[in-house]
DRENVOKOL-285899 format. One record per residue (C-alpha): x, y, z; residue in three letters. Coordinates in pm, whole numbers, padded with zeros to 5 digits, always signed. Layout:
BEGIN
XYZALA...
end
This chain:
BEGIN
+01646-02013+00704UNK+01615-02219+01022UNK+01345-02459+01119UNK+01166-02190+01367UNK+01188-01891+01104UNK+01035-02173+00844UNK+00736-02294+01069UNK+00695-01913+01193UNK+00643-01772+00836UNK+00449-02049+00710UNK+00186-01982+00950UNK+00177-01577+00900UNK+00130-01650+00538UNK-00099-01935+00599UNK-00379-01722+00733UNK-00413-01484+00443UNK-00370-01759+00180UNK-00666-01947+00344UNK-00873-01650+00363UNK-00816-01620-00020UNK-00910-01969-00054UNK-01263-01935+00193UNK-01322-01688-00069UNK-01257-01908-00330UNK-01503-02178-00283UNK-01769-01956-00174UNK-01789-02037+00216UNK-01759-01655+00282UNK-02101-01558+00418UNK-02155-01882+00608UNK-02150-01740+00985UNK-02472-01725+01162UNK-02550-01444+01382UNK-02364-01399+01648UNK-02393-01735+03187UNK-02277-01473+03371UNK-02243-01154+03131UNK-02511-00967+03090UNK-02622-00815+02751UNK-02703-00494+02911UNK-02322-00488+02979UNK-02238-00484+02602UNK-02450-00252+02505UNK-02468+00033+02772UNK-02515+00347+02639UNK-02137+00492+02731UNK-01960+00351+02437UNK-01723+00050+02489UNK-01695-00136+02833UNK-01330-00257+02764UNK-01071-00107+02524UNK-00772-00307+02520UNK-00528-00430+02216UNK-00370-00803+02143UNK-00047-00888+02268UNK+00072-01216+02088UNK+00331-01440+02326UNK+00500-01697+02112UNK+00828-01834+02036UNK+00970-01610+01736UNK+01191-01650+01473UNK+01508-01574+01614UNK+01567-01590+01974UNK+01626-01206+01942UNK+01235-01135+01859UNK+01101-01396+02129UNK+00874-01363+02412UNK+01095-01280+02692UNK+00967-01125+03065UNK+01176-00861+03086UNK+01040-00713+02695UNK+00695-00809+02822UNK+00696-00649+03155UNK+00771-00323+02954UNK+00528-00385+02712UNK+00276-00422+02950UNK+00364-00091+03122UNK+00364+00096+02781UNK+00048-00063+02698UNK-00142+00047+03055UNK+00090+00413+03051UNK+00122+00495+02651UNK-00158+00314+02484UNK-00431+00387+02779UNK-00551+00096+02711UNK-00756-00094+03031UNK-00780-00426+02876UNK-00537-00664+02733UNK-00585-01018+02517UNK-00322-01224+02586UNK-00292-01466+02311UNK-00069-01782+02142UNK+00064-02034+02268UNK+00303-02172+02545UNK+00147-02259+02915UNK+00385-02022+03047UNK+00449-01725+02823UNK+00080-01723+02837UNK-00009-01703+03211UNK+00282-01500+03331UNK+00191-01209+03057UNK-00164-01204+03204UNK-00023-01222+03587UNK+00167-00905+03452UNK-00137-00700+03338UNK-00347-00816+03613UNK-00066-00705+03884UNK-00101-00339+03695UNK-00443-00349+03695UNK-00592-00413+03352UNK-00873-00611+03270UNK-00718-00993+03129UNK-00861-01172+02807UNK-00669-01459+02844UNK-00705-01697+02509UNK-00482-01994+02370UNK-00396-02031+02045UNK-00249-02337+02031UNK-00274-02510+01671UNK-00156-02793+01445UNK-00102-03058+01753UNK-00332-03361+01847UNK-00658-03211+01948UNK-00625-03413+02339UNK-00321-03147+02347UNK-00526-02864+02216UNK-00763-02937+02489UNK-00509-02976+02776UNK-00330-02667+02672UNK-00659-02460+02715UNK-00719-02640+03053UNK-00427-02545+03162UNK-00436-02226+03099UNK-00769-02163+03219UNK-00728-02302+03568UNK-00436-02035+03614UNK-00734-01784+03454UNK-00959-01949+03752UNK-00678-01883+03992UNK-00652-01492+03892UNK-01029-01415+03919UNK-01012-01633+04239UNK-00773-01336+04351UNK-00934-01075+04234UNK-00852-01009+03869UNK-01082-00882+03592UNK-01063-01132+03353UNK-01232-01310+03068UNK-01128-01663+02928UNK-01165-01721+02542UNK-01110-02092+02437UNK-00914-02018+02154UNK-00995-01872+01795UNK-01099-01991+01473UNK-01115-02345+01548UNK-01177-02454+01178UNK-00818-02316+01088UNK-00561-02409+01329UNK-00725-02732+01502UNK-00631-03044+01303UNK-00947-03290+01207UNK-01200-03019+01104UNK-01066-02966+00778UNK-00847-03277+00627UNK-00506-03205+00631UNK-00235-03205+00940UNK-00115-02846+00937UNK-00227-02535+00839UNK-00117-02529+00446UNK-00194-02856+00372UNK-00557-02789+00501UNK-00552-02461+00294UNK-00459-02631+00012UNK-00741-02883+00022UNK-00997-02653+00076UNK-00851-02482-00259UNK-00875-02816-00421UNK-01255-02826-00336UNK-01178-03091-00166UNK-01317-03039+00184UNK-01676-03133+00287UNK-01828-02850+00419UNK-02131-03048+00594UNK-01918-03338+00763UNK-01660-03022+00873UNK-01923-02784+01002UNK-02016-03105+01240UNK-01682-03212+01335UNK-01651-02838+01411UNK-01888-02792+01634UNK-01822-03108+01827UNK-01470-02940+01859UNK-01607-02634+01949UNK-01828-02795+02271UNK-01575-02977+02412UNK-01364-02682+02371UNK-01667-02493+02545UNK-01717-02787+02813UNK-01307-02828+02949UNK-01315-02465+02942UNK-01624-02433+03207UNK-01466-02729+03374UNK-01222-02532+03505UNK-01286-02159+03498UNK-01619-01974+03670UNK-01588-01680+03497UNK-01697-01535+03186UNK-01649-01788+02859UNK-01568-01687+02536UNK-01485-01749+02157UNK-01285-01582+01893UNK-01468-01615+01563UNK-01372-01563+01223UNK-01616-01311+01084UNK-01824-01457+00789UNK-01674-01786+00793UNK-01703-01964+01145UNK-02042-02068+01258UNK-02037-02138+01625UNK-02310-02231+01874UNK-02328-01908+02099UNK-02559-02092+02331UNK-02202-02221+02458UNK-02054-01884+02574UNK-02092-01604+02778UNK-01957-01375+02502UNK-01952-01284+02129UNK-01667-01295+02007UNK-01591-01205+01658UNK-01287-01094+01449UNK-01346-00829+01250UNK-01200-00678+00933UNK-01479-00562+00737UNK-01403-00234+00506UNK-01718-00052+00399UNK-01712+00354+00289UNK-01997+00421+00531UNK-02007+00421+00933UNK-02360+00288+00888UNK-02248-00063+00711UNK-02015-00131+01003UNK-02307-00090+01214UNK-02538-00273+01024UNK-02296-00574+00981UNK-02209-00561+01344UNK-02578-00582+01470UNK-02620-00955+01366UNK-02387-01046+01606UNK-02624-00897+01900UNK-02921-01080+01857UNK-02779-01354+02050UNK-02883-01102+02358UNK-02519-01145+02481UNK-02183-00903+02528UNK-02025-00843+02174UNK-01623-00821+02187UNK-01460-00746+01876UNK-01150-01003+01937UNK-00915-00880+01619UNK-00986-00535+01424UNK-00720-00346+01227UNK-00496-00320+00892UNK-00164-00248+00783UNK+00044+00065+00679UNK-00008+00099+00315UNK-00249+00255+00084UNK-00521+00012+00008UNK-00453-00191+00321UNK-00810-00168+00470UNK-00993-00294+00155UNK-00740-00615+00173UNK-00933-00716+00541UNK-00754-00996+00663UNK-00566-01053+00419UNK-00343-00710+00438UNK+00011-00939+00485UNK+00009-01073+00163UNK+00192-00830+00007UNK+00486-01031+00112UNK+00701-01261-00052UNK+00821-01561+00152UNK+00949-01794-00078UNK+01295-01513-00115UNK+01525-01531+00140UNK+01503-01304+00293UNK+01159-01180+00223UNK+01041-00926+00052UNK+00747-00669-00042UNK+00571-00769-00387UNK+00454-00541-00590UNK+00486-00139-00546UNK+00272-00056-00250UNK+00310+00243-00070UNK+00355+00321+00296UNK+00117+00473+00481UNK+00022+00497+00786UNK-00188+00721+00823UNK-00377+00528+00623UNK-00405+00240+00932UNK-00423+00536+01198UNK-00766+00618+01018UNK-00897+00278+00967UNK-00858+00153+01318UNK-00924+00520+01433UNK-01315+00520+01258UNK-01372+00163+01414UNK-01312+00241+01729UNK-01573+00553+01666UNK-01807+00287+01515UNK-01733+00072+01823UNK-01767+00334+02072UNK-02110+00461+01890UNK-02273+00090+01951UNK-02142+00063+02310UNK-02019-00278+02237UNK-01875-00487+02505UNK-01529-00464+02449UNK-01263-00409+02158UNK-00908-00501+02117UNK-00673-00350+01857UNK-00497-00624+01634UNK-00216-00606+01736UNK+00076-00408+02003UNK+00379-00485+01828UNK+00472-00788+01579UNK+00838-00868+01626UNK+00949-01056+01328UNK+00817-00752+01067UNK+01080-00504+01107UNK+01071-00138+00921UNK+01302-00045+00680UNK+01267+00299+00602UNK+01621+00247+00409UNK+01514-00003+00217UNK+01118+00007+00105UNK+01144-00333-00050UNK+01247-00510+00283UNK+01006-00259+00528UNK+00836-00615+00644UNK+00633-00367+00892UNK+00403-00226+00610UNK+00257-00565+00623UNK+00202-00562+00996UNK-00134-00494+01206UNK+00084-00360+01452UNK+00066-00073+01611UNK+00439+00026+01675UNK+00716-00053+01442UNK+01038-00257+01515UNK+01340-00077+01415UNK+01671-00315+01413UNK+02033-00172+01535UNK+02177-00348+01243UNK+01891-00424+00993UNK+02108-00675+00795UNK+02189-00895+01087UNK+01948-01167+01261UNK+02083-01120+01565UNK+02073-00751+01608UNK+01923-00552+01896UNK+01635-00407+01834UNK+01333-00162+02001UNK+00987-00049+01877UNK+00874+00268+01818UNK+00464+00404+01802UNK+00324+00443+01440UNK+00041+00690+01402UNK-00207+00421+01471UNK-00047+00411+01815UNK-00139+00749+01865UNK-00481+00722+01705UNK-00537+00458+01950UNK-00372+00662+02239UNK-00605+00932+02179UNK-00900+00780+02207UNK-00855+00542+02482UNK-00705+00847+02701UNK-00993+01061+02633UNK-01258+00798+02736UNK-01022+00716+03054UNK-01102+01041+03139UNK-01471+01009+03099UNK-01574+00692+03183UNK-01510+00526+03517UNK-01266+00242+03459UNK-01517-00121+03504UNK-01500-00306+03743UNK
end
């Protein structure tokens, strides 16, 4: 295993592991309730404002499964053409993956949440990265984009000096050691999270946002424009989405669910966030644990009732975790290497060559796609697109 397919994996299982581990030590159940947006414009009475799905730039593995413009160009198109979708977040990291992906959508004529995710680096570089970025954000709405600007997500995570520890798993690991202080990191995250707040109205005039992790982060909403919440809740009943969901709306601002979805196997939804760890990184190469099985119809129905729920509370926008997820390739040949049960994604990457790294490869829709397709078409059809 290379360096890049090392650091890469680490991080994918770092989230679920640390999820597990919030869990753990009880902070679950810690997030409060959740400028220029209006909260009439989140909750107008014709269902969601902005439907749009996540479309992660970032390095990859392999150079084969990197960001590259000419994959992203048709990505975008599929996403506006296939998916129906109207809105896309761009997200990760990397100045320039990251501002030419949303000068893509924008050109076609979607609506841009534009949000860096850059983590595990000196927080004066955290900082700079989302400056950067959201001066080129300034410079699209300048020109007449649609377009939101998120600061990042889940500070608490993926910014270094909240929680001790340099990178990711060594701050999971303290916090499953007990060893974190919850009152001196709640301050030292919300310090982060307002100078976060303050470059990011430094340089952009538009709408300002947050991704935060549902039940865990506790940010001051006085800061932003938007609510902005990542959600993976499971519940039998409509109603307990809706419940749930109505704390974040007392704020009087425009709720936009950031992340919603789950993976392609029976049992997926009840997982939440943590649907990925069904694999097994420490093999090489990795492989599924356990006996789950595939299913995705199981994900088309999940992310198909949220959307109703979403729709039904007219929230401000919604965005499908995730369009495709490169490094998670399906094996129908071989269940026990079909990485893609473990993705969010929508569509599936099928390899040329599935044994070889450096194969060709192309994606193909899952029956969340279509879920997805379905329902964003028909409101196209209905609703006006925003302006």
């Amino acid at each position: 295993m290379d360096e890049t397919q090392g650091i890469k994996q680490t991080k994918r299982i770092s989230r679920a592991r640390f999820l597990a581990g919030a869990a753990a030590v009880g902070v679950a159940g810690a997030l409060g309730p959740a400028g220029q947006a209006r909260a009439a414009e989140g909750r107008h009475s014709r269902g969601l404002r902005r439907r749009g799905v996540v479309y992660t730039v970032g390095a990859g593995e392999t150079p084969g499964t990197a960001w590259s413009v000419r994959r992203m160009r048709q990505d975008i198109r599929a996403i506006k053409d296939q998916l129906h979708a109207d809105t896309v977040d761009v997200t990760g990291d990397g100045v320039e993956r990251l501002t030419q992906t949303a000068a893509e959508a924008a050109e076609r004529g979607l609506h841009v949440w534009l949000q860096p995710t850059l983590g595990d680096v000196p927080q004066r570089d955290i900082l700079e990265h989302i400056a950067e970025t959201g001066r080129f954000a300034e410079r699209l709405r300048r020109h007449g984009a649609s377009v939101d600007f998120s600061v990042g997500c889940e500070f608490w995570l993926f910014v270094p000096g909240i929680l001790p520890g340099e990178t990711v798993l060594e701050r999971i690991a303290n916090l499953q050691n007990g060893t974190v202080d919850w009152p001196r990191a709640q301050r030292r995250l919300a310090e982060f999270t307002a100078r976060a707040a303050k470059v990011g109205r430094s340089v952009f005039r538009g709408d300002l946002a947050y991704a935060a992790a549902q039940s865990i982060d506790n940010p001051d909403w006085n800061l932003f424009d938007i609510v902005g919440i990542d959600y993976y809740s499971h519940f039998d009943k409509r109603s307990d989405h809706v419940r749930e969901l109505k704390q974040y709306l007392q704020w009087g601002k425009p709720l936009a669910i950031t992340e919603f979805g789950t993976c392609a196997y029976v049992g997926a939804p009840a997982t939440g966030g943590m649907g990925w760890d069904i694999v097994d990184y420490d093999r090489d190469p990795p492989e599924i644990k356990g006996n789950p099985v595939r299913s995705e119809r199981v994900q088309a129905d999940y992310v198909g009732e949220l959307l109703d729920v979403f729709e039904s509370m007219g929230l401000y926008a919604a965005m499908t975790f995730e369009f495709i997820s490169a490094d998670a390739p399906h094996r129908p040949d071989a269940p026990r290497f079909d990485l893609d049960m473990a993705s969010y994604a929508l569509t599936k990457v099928v390899k040329d060559r599935p044994d070889d790294p450096a194969s060709g490869w192309h994606w193909e829709p899952k029956e969340a796609f279509r879920a997805v397709a379905r329902r964003y078409g028909a409101a196209g059809r209905r609703i006006p697109h925003p302006q």
